[in-house]
C-alpha positions as CSV (number, residue, x, y, z in Angstrom):
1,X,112.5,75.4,134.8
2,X,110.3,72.7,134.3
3,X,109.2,71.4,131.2
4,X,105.6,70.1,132.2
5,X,103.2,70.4,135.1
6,X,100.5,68.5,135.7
7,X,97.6,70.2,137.8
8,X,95.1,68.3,140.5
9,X,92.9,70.2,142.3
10,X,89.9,69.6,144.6
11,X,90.0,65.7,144.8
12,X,88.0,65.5,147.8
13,X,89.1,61.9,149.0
14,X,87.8,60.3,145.8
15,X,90.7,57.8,144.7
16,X,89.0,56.3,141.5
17,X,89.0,59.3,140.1
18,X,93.1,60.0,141.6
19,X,93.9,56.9,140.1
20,X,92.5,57.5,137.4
21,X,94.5,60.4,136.4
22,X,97.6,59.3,137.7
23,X,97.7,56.4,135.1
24,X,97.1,59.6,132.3
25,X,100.6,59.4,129.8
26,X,100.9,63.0,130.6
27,X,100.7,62.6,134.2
28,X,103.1,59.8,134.5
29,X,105.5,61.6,132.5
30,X,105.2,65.4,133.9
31,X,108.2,67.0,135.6
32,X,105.8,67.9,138.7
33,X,102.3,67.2,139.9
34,X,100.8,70.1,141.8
35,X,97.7,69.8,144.1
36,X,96.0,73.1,144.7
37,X,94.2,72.4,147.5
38,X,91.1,70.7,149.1
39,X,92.8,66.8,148.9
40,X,91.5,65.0,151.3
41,X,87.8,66.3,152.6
42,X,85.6,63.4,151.2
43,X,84.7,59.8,151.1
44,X,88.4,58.2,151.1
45,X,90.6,60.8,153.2
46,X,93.6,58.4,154.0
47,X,94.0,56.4,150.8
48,X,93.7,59.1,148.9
49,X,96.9,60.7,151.3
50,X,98.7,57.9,151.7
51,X,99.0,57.1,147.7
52,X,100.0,60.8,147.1
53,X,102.7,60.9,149.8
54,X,104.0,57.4,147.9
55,X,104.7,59.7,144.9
56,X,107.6,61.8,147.2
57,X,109.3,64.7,145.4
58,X,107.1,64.7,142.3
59,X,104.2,66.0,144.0
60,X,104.2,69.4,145.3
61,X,101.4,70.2,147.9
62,X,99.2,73.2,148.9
63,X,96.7,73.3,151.0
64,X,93.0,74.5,150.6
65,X,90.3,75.6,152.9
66,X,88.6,72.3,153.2
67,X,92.3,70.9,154.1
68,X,92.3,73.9,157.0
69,X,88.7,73.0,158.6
70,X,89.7,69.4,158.6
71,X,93.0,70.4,160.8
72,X,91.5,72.9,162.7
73,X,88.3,70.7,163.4
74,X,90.7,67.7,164.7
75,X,92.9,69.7,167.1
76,X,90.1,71.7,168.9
77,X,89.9,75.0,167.2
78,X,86.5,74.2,165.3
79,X,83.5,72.3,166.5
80,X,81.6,72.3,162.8
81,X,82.3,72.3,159.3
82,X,79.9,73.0,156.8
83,X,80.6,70.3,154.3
84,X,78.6,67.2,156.1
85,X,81.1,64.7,154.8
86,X,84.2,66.7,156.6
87,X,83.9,66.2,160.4
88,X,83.8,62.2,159.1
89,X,86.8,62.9,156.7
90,X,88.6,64.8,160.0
91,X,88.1,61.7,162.2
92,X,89.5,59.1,159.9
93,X,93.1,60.9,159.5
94,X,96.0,59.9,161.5
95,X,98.6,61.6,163.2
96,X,100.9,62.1,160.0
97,X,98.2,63.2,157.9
98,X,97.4,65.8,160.4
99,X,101.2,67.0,160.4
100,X,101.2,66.5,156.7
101,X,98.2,69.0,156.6
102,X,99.5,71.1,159.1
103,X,103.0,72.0,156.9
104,X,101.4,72.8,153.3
105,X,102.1,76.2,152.1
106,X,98.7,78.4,151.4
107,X,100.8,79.5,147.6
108,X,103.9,78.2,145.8
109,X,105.8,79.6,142.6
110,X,106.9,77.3,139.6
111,X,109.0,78.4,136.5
112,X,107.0,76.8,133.9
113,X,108.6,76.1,129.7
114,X,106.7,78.8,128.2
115,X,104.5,80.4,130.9
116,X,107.3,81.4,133.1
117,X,107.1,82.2,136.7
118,X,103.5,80.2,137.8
119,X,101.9,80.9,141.3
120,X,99.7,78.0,142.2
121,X,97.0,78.5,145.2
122,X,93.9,77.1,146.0
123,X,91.2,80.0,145.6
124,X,93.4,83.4,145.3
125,X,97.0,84.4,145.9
126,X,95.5,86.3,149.6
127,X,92.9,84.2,150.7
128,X,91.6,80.1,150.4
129,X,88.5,80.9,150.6
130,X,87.5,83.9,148.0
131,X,85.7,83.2,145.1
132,X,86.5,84.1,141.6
133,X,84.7,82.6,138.8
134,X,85.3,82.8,134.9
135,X,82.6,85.9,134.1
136,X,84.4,87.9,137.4
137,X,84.5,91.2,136.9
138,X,88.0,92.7,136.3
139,X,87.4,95.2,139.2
140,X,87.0,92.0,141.2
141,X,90.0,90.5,139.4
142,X,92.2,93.7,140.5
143,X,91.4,93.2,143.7
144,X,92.7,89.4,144.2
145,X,95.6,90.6,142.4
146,X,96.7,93.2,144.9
147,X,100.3,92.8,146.1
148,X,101.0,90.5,143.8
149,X,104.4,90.4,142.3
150,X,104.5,91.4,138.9
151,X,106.5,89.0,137.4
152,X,104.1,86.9,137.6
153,X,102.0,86.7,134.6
154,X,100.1,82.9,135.3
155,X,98.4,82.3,137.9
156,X,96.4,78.6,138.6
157,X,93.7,78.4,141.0
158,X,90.6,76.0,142.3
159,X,88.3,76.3,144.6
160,X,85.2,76.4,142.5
161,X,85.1,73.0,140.5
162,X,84.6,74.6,137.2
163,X,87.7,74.5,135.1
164,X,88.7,77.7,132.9
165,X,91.2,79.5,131.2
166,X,91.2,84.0,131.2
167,X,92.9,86.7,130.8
168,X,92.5,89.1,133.9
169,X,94.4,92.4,133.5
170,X,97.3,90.6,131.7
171,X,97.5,87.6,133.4
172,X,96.5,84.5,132.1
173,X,94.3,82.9,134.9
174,X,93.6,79.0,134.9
175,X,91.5,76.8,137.0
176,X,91.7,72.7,136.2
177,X,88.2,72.0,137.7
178,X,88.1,69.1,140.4
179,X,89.0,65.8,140.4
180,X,86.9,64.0,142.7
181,X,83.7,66.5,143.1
182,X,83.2,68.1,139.5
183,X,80.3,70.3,138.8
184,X,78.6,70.8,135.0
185,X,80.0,67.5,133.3
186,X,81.4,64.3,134.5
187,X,84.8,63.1,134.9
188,X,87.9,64.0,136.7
189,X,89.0,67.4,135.4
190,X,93.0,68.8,135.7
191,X,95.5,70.8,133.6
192,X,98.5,70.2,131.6
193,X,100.9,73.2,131.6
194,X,103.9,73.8,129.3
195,X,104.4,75.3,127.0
196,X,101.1,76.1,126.6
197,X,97.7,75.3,129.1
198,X,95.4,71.8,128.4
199,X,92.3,71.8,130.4
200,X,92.0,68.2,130.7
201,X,89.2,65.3,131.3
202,X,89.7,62.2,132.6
203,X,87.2,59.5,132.1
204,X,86.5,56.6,134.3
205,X,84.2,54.1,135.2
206,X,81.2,55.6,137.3
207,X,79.2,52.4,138.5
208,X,82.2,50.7,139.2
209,X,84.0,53.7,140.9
210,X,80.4,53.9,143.3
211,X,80.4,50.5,144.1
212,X,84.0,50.3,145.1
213,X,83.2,53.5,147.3
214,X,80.0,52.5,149.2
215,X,82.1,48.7,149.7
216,X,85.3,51.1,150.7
217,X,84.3,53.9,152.6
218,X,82.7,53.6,155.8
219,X,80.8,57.3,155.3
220,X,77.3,56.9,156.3
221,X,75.8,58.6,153.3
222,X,78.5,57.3,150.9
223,X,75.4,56.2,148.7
224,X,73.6,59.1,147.9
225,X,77.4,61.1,147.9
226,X,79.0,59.5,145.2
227,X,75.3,59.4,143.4
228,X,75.7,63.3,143.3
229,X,78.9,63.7,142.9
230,X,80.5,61.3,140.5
231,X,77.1,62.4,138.3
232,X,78.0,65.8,138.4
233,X,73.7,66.5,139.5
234,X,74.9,70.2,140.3
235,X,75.3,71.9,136.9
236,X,77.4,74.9,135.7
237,X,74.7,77.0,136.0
238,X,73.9,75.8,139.1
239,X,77.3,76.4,140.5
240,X,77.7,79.4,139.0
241,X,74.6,80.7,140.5
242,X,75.8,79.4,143.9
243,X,78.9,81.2,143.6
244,X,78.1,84.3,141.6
245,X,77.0,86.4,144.8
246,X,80.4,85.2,147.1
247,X,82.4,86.9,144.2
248,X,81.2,90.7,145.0
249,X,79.4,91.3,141.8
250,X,76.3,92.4,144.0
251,X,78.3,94.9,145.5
252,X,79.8,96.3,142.1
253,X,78.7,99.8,141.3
């Protein structure tokens, strides 16, 4: 059983804001870093990989959607992806970060001090791509839940940027936000677990993390991404209202 887990989700090729909360006390001294998923879709795809995969058997991987497109769009199976940053992302990764990609699980289970058996994914336990947001409905709740084994109780998701912590039919459900593309406030956003759940912030330099991007990354628009993105411009009630409708609610009774 581990004692403490730290969570990383949705870092999006940003390695400021990796390094960032790498060098975190907690992070340096947790049992097991976790990455739920969408790592490497965004303005630094192979740094941001290749300082992960340094970490070895500390870091325990699983993919998310955006991870999927990038894979599927490099070996043929895919001719778009809607994020515009992604088919640049896709052609910057080598061979082993395509195999890398290729071998991440879509779930994992942990035993975590005081939360007990975890299941980490990227959206839901079924699917890397559904939508769940903090005000879902429980109906909605029941149904990402289906099939899932009952002894687990915590379950820690991404997917949306936004990080929360609720109860869904017994289950405590947590999302850490995103690390390298957050949405409604700035910073780097992850999760401390055991005993207990730590949404956590990770502050860090803006300016200077922009200007090492646009001098580091040879994205086209790397300018007016990192302006949006490292500024958090979309709000939570932005967001929210982006998401709300891809969660079912409009189909609800």
């Amino acid at each position: 059983m581990l004692n403490r887990v730290a969570v990383l989700s949705d870092i999006h090729g940003v390695l400021p804001a990796l390094e960032a909360v790498l060098a975190e006390p907690d992070v340096v001294t947790a049992d097991r870093i976790v990455l739920t998923g969408d790592i490497a879709a965004g303005p630094q795809p192979t740094q941001v990989l290749d300082l992960l995969t340094s970490l070895g058997d500390r870091v325990s991987w699983i993919s998310g959607n955006a991870d999927r497109e990038l894979l599927e769009y490099r070996r043929g199976q895919r001719s778009t992806i809607p994020d515009p940053i992604a088919p640049w992302a896709a052609e910057q990764l080598r061979e082993e970060h395509l195999d890398l990609l290729d071998s991440l699980p879509r779930s994992l289970s942990l035993s975590v001090k005081g939360l007990e058996k975890v299941l980490f994914c990227h959206a839901t336990p079924r699917d890397d791509e559904e939508v769940v947001l903090v005000d879902s409905r429980l109906d909605r709740w029941k149904e990402v839940f289906d099939g899932l084994d009952t002894g687990i109780r915590t379950v820690v998701c991404g997917h949306t940027h936004m990080p929360f912590v609720r109860l869904a039919h017994g289950r405590l459900v947590i999302n850490p936000g995103s690390i390298g593309m957050p949405y409604g406030r700035t910073g780097a956003h992850w999760a401390l677990l055991g005993p207990g759940v730590e949404l956590r912030t990770t502050h860090f330099d803006i300016q200077a993390a922009a200007t090492r991007l646009s001098r580091e990354s040879s994205y086209p628009d790397i300018t007016e991404w990192t302006d949006y993105f490292l500024h958090a411009r979309a709000s939570d009630a932005d967001a929210l209202a982006a998401f709300a409708p891809r969660d079912g609610r409009d189909h609800s009774p």
